[in-house]
C-alpha atoms as one frame of an Amber mdcrd trajectory, in Angstrom:
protein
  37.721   9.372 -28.803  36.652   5.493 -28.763  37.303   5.689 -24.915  34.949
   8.824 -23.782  32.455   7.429 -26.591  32.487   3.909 -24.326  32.206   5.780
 -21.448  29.291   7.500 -22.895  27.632   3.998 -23.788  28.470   2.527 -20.518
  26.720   6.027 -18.798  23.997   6.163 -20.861  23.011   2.083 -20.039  23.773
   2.170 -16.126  21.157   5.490 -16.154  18.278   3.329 -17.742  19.043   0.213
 -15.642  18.509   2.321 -12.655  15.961   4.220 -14.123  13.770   1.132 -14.722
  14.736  -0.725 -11.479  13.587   2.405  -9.216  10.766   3.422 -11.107   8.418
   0.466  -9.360   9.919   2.365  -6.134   8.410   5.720  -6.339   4.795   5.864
  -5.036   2.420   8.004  -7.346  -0.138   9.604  -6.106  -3.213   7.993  -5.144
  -6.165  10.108  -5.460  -9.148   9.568  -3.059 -12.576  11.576  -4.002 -13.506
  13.861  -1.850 -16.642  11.886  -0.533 -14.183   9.321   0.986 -11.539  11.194
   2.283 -14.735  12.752   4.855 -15.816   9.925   5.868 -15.699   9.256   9.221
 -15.437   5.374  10.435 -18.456   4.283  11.872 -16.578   1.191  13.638 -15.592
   1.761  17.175 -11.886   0.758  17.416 -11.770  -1.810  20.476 -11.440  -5.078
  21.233 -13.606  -6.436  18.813 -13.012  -4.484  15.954  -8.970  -5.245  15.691
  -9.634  -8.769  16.180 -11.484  -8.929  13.261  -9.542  -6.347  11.937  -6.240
  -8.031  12.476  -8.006 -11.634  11.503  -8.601 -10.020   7.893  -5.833  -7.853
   7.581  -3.725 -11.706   8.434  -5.554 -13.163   5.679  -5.919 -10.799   2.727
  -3.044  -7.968   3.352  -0.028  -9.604   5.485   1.599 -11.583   2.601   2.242
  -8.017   0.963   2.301  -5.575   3.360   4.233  -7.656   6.159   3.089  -8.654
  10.153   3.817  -4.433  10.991   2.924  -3.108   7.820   6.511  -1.971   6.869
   5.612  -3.181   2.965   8.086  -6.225   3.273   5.744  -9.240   2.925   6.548
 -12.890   1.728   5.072 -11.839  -1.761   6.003  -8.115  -1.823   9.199  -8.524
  -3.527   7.165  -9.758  -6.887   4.887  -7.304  -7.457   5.481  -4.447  -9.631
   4.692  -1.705  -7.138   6.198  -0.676  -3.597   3.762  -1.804  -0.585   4.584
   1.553   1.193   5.603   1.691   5.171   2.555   2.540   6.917   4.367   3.947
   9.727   4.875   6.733   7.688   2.497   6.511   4.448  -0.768   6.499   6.794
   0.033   9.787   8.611  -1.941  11.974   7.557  -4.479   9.777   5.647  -7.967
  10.035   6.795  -9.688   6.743   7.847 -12.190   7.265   4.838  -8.605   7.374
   2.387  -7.646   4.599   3.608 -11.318   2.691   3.152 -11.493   3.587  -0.018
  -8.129   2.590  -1.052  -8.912  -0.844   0.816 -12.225  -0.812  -1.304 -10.857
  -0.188  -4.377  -7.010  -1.244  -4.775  -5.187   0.086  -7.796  -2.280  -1.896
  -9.958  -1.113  -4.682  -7.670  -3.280  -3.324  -5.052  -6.445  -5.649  -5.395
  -9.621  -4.444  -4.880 -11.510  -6.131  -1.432 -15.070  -4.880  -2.577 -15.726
  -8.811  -3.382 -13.616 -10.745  -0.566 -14.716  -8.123   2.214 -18.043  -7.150
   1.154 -19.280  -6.285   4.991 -18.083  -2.394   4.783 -17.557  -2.828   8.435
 -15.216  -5.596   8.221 -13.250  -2.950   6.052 -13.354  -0.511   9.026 -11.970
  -2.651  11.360  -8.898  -3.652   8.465  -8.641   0.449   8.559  -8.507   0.384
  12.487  -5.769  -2.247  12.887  -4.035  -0.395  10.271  -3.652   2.276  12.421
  -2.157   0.331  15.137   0.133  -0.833  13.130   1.670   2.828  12.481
């Protein structure tokens, strides 16, 4: 009986270690309002607009989400979220999802409203995003 009852114990722990240790590793949904999710990016993407693009996203997004955008930055591993693949989480997302989750952030996502205030600049972060994926 004091055997299974160990067992039990030793179960019950190794369940709510990897409970808590996986639960920064699902991805909940993000909703986008409608208003965003139509909008259509007014910035060209060429030349230009992935320079800048690519200039911003080096500054403010590549120490989280990683050179390619595969989530595996040098500070990724310390925050309490996943940073997502966007090979595969972008699929799908329209360019106005993506603006507004740029915009906005959520939980270790910070919000860029403040240090990119040019909306455009924003749209050219959502362009090289996409060649990225």
């Amino acid at each position: 009986m004091k055997k299974s009852y160990q067992v039990l114990i030793i179960s019950l722990f190794a369940i709510f270690i990897l409970a808590f240790t996986t639960k920064s590793m699902i991805q909940e949904p993000w909703p986008v309002p409608d208003k965003y999710k139509k909008m259509v990016n007014p910035v060209k993407s060429d030349a230009t607009s992935l320079k800048t693009g690519k200039s911003l996203y080096s500054t403010h997004c590549k120490s989280c989400h990683g050179t390619k955008g595969k989530g595996d930055g040098p500070k990724a591993s310390q925050l309490d979220t996943d940073c997502g693949d966007f090979s595969k989480d972008l699929k799908g997302q329209t360019d106005g999802a993506l603006f507004y989750k740029t915009l906005e952030g959520r939980k270790d996502m910070p919000s860029f409203k403040k240090k990119i205030p040019d909306a455009d600049d924003i749209w050219a972060v959502v362009n090289y995003m996409r060649e990225l994926d």
